[in-house]
C-alpha positions as CSV (number, residue, x, y, z in Angstrom):
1,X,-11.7,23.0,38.7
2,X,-12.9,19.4,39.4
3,X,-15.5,18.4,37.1
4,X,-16.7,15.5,40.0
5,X,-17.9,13.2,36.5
6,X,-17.1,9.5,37.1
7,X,-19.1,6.2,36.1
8,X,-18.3,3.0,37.2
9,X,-19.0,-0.6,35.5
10,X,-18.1,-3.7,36.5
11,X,-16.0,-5.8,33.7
12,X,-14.8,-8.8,32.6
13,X,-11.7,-9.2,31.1
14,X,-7.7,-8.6,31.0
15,X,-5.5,-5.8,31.5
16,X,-2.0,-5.7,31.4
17,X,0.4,-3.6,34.0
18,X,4.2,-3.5,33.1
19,X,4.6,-7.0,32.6
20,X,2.2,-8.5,34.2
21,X,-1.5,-9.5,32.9
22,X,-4.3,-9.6,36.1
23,X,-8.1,-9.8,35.7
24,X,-10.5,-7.3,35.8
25,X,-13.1,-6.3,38.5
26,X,-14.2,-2.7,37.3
27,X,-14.0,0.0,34.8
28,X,-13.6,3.2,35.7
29,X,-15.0,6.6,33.5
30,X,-13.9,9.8,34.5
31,X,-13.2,13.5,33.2
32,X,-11.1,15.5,35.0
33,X,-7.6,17.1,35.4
34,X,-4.7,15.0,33.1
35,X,-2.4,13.6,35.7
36,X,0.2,12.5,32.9
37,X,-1.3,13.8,29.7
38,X,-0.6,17.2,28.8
39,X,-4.3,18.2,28.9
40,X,-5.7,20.8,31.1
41,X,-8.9,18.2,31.5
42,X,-8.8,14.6,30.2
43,X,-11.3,11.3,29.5
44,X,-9.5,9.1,32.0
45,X,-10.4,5.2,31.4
46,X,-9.0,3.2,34.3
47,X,-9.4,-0.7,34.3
48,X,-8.5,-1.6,37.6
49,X,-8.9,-5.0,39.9
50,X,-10.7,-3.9,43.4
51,X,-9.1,-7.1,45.2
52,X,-5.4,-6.2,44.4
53,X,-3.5,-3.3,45.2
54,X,-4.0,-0.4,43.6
55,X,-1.1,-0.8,41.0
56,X,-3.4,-3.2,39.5
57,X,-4.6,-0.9,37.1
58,X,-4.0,-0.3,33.3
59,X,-4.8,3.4,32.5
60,X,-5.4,6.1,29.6
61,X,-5.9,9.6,29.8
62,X,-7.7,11.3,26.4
63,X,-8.7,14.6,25.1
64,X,-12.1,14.6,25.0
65,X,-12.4,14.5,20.4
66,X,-10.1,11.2,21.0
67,X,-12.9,9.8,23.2
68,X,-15.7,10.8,21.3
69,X,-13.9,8.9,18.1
70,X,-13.0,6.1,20.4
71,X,-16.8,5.7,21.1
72,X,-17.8,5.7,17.2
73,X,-15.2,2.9,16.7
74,X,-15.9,1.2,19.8
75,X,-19.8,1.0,19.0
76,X,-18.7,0.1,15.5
77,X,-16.9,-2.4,16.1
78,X,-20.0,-4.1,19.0
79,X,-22.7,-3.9,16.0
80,X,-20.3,-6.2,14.1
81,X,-19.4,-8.4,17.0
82,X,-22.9,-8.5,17.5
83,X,-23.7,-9.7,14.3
84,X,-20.8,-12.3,14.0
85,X,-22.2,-13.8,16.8
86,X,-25.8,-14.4,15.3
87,X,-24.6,-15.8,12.4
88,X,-21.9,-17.9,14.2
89,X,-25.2,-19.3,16.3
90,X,-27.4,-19.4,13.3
91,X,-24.6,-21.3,11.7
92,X,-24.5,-23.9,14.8
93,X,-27.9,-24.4,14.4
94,X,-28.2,-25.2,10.9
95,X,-24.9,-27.2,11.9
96,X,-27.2,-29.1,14.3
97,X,-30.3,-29.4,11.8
98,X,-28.2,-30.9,9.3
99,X,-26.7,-33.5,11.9
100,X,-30.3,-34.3,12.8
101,X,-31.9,-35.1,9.5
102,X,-30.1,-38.3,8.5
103,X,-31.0,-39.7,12.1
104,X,-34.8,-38.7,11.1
105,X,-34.7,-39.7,8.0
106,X,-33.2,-43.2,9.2
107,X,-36.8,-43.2,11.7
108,X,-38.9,-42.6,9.1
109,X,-37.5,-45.1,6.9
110,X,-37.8,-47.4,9.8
């Protein structure tokens, strides 16, 4: 039976197709019948690039536990990006502070 469940998102990034890398356009979610996997029904991720032809697409097909743990470590692995980049910015600023205050102090002492 077709389970009709697909999400689209647009996205940013690479993908790689035999050996060849192309941008992407659009990610696409989907669960449904394996075409390769030997699933009855599979998580099917497809990273594809709308302005190429339609080999231009890098592909998985999942059982649905293997998504579910992909999502945990996926999420896991955002929060710590996320916080990587505040202290990367937190660390330019005070980067930028520290710059600053020998040119102030050189003002006041003016």
């Amino acid at each position: 039976m077709c389970t009709s469940i697909v999400e689209i998102t647009q996205a940013d990034g690479m993908a790689k197709r035999e050996s060849d890398w192309f941008s992407l356009t659009h990610a696409v979610v989907s669960y449904d019948h394996a075409r390769h996997a030997l699933l009855d029904e599979a998580i099917t991720i497809d990273f594809v690039n709308a302005d190429l032809p339609p080999g231009a697409r890098a592909g998985v097909e999942l059982t649905l536990e293997t998504a579910k743990a992909l999502n945990v470590v996926l999420a896991k692995a955002i929060a710590a990006a996320e916080l990587e980049e505040v202290e990367r910015s937190q660390g330019l600023e005070r980067a930028r502070i520290s710059a600053l205050v020998p040119a102030i102090a050189s003002l006041v002492d003016a």
